[in-house]
PDBQT receptor file of N, H, CA, C and O in Angstrom, charges set to zero:
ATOM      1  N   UNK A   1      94.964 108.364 109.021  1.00  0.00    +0.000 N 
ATOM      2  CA  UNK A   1      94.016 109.064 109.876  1.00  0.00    +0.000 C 
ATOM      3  C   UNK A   1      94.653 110.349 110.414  1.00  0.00    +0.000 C 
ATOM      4  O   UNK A   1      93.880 111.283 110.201  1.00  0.00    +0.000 OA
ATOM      5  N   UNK A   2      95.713 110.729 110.999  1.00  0.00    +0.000 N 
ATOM      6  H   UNK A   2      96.342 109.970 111.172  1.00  0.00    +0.000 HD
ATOM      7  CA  UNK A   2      96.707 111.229 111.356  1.00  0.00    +0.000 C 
ATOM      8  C   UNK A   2      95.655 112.062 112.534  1.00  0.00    +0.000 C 
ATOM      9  O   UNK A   2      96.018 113.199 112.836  1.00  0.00    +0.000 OA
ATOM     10  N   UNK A   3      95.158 111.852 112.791  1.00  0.00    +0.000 N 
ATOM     11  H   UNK A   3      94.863 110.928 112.546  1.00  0.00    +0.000 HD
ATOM     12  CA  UNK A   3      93.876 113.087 114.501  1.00  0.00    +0.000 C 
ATOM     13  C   UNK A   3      95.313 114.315 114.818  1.00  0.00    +0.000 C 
ATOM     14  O   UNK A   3      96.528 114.157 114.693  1.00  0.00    +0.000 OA
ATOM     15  N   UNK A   4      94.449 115.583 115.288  1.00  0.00    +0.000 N 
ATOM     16  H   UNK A   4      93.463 115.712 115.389  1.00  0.00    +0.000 HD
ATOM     17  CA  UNK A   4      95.757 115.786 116.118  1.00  0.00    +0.000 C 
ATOM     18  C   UNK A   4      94.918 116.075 117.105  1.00  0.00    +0.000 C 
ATOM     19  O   UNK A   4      93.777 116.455 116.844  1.00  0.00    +0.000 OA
ATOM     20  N   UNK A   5      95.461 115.907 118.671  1.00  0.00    +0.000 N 
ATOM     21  H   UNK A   5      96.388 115.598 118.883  1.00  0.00    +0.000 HD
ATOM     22  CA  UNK A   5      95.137 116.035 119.836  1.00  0.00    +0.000 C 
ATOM     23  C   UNK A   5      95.746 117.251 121.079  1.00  0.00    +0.000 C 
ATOM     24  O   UNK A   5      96.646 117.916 120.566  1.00  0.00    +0.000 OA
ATOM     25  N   UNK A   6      95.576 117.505 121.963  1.00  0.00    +0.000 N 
ATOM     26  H   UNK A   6      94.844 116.965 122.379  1.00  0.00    +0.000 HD
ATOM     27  CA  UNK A   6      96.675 118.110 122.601  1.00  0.00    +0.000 C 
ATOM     28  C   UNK A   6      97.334 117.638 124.339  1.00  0.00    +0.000 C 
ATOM     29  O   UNK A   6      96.812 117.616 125.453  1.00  0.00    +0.000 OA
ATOM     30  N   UNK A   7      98.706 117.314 123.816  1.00  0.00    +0.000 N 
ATOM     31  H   UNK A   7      99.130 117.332 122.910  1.00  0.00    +0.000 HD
ATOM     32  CA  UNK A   7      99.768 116.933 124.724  1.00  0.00    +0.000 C 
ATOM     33  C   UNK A   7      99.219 118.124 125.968  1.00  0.00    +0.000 C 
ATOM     34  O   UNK A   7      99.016 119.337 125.911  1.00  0.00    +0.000 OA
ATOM     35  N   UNK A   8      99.100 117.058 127.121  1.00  0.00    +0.000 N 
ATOM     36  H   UNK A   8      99.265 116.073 127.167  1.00  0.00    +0.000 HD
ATOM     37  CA  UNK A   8      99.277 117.768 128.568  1.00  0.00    +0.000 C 
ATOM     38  C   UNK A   8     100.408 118.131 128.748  1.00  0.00    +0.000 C 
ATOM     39  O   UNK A   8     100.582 119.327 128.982  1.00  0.00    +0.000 OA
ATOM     40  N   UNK A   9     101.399 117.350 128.707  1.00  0.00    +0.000 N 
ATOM     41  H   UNK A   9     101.258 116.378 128.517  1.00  0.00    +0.000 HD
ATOM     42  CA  UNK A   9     102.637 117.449 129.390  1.00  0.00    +0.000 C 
ATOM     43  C   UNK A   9     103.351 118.755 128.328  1.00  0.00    +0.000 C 
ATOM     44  O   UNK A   9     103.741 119.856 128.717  1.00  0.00    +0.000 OA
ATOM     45  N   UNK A  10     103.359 118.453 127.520  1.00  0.00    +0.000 N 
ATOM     46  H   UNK A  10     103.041 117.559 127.203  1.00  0.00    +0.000 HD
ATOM     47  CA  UNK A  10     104.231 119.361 125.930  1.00  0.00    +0.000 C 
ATOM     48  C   UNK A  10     102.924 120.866 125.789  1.00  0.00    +0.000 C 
ATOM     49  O   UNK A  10     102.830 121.825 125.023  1.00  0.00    +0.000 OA
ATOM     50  N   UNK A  11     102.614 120.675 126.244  1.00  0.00    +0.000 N 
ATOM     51  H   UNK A  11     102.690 119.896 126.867  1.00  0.00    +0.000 HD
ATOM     52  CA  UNK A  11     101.078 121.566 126.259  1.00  0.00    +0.000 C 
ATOM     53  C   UNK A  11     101.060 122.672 124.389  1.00  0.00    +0.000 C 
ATOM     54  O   UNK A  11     101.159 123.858 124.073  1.00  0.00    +0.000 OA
ATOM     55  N   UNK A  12     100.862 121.253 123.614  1.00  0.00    +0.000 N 
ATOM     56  H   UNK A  12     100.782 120.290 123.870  1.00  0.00    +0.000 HD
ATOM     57  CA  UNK A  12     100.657 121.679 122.323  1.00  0.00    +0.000 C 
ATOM     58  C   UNK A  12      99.853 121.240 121.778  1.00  0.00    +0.000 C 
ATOM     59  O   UNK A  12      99.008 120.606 122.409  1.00  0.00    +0.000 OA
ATOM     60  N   UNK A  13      99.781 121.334 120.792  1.00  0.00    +0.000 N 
ATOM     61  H   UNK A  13     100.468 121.849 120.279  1.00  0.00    +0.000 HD
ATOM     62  CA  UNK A  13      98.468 120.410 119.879  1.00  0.00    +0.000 C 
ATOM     63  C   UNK A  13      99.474 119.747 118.851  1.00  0.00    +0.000 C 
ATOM     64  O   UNK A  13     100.291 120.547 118.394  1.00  0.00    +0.000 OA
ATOM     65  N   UNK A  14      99.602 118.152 118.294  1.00  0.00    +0.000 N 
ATOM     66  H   UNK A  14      98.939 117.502 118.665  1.00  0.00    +0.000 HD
ATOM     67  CA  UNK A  14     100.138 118.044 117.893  1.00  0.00    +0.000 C 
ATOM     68  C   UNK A  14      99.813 116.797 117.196  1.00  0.00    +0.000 C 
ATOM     69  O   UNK A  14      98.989 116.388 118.013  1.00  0.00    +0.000 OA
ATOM     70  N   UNK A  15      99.844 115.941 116.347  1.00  0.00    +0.000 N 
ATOM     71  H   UNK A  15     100.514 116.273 115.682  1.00  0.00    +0.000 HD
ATOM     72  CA  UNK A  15      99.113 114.667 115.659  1.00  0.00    +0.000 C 
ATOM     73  C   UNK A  15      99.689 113.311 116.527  1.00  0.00    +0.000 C 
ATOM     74  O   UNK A  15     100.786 113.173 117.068  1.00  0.00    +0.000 OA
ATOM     75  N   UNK A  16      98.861 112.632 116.476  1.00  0.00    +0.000 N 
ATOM     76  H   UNK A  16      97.970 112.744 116.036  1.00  0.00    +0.000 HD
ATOM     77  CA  UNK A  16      99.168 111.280 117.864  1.00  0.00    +0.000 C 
ATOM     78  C   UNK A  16     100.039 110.247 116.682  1.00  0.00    +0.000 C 
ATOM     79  O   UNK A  16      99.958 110.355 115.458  1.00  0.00    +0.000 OA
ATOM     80  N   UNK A  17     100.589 109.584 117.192  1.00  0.00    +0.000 N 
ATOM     81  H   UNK A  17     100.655 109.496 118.186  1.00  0.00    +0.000 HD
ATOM     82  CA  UNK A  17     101.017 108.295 116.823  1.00  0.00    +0.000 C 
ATOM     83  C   UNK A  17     100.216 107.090 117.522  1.00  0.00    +0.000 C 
ATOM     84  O   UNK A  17      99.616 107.209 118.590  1.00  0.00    +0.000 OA
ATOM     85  N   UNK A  18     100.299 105.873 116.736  1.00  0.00    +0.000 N 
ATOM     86  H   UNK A  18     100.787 105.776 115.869  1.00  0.00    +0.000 HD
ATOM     87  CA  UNK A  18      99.652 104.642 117.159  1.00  0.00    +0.000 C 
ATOM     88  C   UNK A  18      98.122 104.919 117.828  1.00  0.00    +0.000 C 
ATOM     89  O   UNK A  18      97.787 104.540 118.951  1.00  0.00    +0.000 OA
ATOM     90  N   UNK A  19      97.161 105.767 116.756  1.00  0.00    +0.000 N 
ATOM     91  H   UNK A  19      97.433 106.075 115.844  1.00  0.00    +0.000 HD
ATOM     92  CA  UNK A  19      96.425 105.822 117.144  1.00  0.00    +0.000 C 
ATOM     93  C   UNK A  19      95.186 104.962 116.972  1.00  0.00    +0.000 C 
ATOM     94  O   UNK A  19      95.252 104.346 115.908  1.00  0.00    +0.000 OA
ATOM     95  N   UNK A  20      94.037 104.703 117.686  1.00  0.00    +0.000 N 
ATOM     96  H   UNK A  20      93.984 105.204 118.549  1.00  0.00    +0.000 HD
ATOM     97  CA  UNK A  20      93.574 103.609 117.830  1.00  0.00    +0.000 C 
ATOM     98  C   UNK A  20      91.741 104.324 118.008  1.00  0.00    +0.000 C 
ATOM     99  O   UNK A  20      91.673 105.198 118.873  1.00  0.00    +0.000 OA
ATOM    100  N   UNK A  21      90.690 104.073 117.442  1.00  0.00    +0.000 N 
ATOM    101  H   UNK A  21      90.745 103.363 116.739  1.00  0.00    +0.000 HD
ATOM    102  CA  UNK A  21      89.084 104.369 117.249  1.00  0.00    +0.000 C 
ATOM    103  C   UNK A  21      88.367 103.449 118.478  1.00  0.00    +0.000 C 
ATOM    104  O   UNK A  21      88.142 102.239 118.462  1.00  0.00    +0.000 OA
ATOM    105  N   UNK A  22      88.099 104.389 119.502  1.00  0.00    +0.000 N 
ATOM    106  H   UNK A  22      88.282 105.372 119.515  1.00  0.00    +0.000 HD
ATOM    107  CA  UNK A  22      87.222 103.803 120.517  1.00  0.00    +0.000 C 
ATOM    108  C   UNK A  22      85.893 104.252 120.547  1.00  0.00    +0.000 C 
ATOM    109  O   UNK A  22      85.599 105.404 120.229  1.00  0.00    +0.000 OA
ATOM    110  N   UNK A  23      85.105 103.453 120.892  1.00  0.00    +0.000 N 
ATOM    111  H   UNK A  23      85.344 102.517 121.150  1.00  0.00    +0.000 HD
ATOM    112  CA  UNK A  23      83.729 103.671 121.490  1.00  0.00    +0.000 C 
ATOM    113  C   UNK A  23      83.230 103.842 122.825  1.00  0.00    +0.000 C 
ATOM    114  O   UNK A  23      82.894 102.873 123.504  1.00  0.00    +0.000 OA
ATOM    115  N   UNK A  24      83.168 104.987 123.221  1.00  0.00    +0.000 N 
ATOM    116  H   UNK A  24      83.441 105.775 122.669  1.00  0.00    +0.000 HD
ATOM    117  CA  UNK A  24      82.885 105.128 124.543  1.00  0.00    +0.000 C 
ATOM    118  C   UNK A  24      81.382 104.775 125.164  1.00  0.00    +0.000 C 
ATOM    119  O   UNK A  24      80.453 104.808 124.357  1.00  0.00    +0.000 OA
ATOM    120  N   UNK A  25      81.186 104.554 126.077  1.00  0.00    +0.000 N 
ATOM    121  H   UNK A  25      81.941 104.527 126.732  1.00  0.00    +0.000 HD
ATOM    122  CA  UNK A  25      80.149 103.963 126.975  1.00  0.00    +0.000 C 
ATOM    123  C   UNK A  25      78.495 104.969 126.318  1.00  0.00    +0.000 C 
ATOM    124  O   UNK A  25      77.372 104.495 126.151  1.00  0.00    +0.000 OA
ATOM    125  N   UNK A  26      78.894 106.207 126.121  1.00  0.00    +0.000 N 
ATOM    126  H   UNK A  26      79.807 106.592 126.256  1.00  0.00    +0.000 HD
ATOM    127  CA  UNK A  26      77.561 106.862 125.709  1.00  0.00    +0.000 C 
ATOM    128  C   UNK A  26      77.276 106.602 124.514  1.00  0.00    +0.000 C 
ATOM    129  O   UNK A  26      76.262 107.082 124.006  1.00  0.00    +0.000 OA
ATOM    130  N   UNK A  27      78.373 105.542 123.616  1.00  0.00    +0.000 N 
ATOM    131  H   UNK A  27      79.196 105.153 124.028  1.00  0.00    +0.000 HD
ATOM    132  CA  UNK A  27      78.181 105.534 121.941  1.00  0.00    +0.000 C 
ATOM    133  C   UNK A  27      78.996 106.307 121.075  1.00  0.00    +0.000 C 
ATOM    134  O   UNK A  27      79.329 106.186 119.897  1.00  0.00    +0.000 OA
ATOM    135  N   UNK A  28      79.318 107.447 122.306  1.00  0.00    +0.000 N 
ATOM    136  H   UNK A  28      79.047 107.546 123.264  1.00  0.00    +0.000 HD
ATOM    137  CA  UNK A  28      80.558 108.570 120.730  1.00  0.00    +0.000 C 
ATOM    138  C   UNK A  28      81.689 107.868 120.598  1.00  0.00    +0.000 C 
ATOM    139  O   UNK A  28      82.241 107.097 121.383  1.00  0.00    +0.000 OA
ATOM    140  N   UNK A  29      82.019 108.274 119.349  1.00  0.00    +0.000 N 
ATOM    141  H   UNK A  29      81.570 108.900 118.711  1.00  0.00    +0.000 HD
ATOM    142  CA  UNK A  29      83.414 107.942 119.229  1.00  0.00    +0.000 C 
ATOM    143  C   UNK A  29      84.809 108.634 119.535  1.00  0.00    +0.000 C 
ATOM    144  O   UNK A  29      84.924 109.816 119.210  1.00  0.00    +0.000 OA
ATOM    145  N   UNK A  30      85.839 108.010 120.115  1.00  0.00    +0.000 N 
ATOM    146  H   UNK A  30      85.746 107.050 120.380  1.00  0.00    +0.000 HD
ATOM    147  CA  UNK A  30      86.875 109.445 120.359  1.00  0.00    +0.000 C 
ATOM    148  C   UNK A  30      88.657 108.496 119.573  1.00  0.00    +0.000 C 
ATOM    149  O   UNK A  30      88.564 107.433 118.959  1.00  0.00    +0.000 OA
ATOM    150  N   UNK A  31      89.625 108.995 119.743  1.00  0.00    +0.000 N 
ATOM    151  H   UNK A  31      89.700 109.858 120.242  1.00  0.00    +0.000 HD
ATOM    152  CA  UNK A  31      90.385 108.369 119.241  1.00  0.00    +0.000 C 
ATOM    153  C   UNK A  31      91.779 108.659 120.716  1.00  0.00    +0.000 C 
ATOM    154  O   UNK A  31      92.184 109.621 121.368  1.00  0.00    +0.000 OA
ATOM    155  N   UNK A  32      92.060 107.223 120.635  1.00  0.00    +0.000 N 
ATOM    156  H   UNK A  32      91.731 106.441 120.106  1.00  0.00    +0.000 HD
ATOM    157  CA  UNK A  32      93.625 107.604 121.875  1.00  0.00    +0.000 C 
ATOM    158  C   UNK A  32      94.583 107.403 121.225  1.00  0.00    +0.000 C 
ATOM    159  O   UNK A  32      94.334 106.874 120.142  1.00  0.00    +0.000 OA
ATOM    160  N   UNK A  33      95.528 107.590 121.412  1.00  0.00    +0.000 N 
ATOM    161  H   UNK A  33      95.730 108.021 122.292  1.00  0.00    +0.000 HD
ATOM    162  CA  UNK A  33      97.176 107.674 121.300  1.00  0.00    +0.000 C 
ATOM    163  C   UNK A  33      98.247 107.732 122.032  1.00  0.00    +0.000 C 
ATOM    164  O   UNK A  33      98.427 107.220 123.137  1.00  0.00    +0.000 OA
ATOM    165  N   UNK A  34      99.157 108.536 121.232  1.00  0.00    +0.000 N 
ATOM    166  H   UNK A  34      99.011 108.952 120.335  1.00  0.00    +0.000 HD
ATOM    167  CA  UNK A  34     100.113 109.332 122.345  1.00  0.00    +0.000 C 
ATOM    168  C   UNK A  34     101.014 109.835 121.514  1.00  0.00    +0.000 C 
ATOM    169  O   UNK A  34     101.380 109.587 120.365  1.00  0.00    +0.000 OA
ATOM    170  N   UNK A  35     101.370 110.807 122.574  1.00  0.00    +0.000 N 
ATOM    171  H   UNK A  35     101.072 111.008 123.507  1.00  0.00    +0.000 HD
ATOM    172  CA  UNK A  35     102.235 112.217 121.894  1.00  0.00    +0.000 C 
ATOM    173  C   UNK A  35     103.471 111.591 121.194  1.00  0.00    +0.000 C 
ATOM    174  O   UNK A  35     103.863 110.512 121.639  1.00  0.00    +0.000 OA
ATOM    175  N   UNK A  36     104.185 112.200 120.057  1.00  0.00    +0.000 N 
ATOM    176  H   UNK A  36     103.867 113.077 119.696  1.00  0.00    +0.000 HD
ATOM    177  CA  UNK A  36     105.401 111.614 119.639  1.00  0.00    +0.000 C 
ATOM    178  C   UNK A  36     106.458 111.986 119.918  1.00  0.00    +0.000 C 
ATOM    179  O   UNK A  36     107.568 111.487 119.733  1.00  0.00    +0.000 OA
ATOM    180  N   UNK A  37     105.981 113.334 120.606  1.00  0.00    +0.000 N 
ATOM    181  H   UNK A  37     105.079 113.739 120.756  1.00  0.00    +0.000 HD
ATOM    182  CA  UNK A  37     107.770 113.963 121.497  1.00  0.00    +0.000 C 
ATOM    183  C   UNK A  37     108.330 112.997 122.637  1.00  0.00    +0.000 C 
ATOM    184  O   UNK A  37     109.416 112.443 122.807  1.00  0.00    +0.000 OA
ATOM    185  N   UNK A  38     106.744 113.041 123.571  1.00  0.00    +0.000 N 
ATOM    186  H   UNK A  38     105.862 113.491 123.433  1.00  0.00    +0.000 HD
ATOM    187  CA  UNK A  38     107.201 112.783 124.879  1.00  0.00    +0.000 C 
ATOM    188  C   UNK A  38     106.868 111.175 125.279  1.00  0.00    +0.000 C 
ATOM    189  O   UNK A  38     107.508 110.406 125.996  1.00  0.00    +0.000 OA
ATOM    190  N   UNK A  39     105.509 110.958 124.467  1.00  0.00    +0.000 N 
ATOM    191  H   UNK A  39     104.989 111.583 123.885  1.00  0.00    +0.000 HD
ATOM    192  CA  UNK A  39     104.986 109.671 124.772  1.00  0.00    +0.000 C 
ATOM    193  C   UNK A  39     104.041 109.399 125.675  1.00  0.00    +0.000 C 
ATOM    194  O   UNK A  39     103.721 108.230 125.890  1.00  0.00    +0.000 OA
ATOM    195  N   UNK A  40     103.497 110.377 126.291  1.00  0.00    +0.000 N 
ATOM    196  H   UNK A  40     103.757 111.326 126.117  1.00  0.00    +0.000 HD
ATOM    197  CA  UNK A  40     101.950 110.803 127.255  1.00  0.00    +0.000 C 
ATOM    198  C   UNK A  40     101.219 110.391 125.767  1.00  0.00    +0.000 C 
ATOM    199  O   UNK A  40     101.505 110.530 124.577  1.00  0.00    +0.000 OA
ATOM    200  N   UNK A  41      99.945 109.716 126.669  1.00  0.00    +0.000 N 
ATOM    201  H   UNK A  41      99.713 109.602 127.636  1.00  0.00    +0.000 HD
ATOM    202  CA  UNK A  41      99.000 109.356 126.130  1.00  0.00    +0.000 C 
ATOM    203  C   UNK A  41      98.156 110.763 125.484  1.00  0.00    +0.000 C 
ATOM    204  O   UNK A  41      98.600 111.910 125.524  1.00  0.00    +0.000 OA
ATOM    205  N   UNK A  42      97.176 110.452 125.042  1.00  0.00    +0.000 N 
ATOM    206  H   UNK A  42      96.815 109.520 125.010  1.00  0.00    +0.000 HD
ATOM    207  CA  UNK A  42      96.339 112.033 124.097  1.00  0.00    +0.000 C 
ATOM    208  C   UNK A  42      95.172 111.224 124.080  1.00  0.00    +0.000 C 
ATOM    209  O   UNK A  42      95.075 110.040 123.759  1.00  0.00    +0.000 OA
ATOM    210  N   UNK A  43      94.198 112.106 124.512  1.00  0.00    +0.000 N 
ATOM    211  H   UNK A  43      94.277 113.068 124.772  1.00  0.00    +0.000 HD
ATOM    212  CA  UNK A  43      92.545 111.193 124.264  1.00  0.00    +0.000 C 
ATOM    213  C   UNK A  43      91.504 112.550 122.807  1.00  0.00    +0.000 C 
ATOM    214  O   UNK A  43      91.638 113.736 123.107  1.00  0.00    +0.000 OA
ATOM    215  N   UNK A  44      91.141 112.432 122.251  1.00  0.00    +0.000 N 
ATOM    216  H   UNK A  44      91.032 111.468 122.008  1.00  0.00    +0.000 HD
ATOM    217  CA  UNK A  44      90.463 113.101 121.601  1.00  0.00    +0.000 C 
ATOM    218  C   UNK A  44      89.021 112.728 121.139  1.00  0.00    +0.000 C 
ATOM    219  O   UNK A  44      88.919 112.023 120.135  1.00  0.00    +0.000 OA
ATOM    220  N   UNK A  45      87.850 113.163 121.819  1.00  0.00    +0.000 N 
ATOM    221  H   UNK A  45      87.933 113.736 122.635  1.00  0.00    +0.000 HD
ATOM    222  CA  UNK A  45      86.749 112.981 121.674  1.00  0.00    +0.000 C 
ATOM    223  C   UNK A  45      86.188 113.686 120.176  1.00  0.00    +0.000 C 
ATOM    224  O   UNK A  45      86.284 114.836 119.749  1.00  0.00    +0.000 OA
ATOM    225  N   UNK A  46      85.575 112.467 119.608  1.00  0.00    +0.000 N 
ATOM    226  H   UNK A  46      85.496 111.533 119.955  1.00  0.00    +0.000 HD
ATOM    227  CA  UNK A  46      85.068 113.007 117.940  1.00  0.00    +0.000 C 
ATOM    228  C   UNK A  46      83.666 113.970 118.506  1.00  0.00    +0.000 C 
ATOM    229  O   UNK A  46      83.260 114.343 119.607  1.00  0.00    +0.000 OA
ATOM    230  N   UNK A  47      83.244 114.110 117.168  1.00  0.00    +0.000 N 
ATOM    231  H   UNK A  47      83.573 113.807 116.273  1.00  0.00    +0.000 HD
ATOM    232  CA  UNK A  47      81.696 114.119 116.845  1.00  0.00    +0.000 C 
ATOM    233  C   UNK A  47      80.805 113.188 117.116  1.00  0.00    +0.000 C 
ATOM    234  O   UNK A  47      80.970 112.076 117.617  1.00  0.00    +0.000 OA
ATOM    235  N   UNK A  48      79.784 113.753 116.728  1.00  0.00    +0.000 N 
ATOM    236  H   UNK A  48      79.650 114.657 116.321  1.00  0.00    +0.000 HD
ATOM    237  CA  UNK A  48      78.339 112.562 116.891  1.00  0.00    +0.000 C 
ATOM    238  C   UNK A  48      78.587 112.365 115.740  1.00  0.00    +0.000 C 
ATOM    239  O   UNK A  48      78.990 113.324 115.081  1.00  0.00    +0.000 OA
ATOM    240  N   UNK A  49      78.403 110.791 114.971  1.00  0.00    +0.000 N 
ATOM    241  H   UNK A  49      78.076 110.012 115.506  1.00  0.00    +0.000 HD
ATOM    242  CA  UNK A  49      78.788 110.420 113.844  1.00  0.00    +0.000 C 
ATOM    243  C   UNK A  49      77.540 109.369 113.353  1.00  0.00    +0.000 C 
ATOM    244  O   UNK A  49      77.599 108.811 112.258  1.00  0.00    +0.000 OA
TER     245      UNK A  49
């Protein structure tokens, strides 16, 4: 899948590790993780799918 998201803390854009396909409460889908430098979490909201 490899998403890339962007690190708050590292303030980059960068591809998540251990990332995981959620369904949020309105139905979209987004994907979480976390950064592989630092290890802060990364949330990335998809498309309408």
């Amino acid at each position: 899948m490899a998403q890339k998201g962007y690190c708050v803390k590292c303030k980059a854009k960068k591809e998540m590790k251990d990332e995981q396909k959620v369904t949020l409460k309105n139905k979209r889908t987004a994907v979480k993780g976390k950064c592989p430098d630092c290890g802060t979490s990364m949330f990335k909201i998809l498309g309408k799918e």
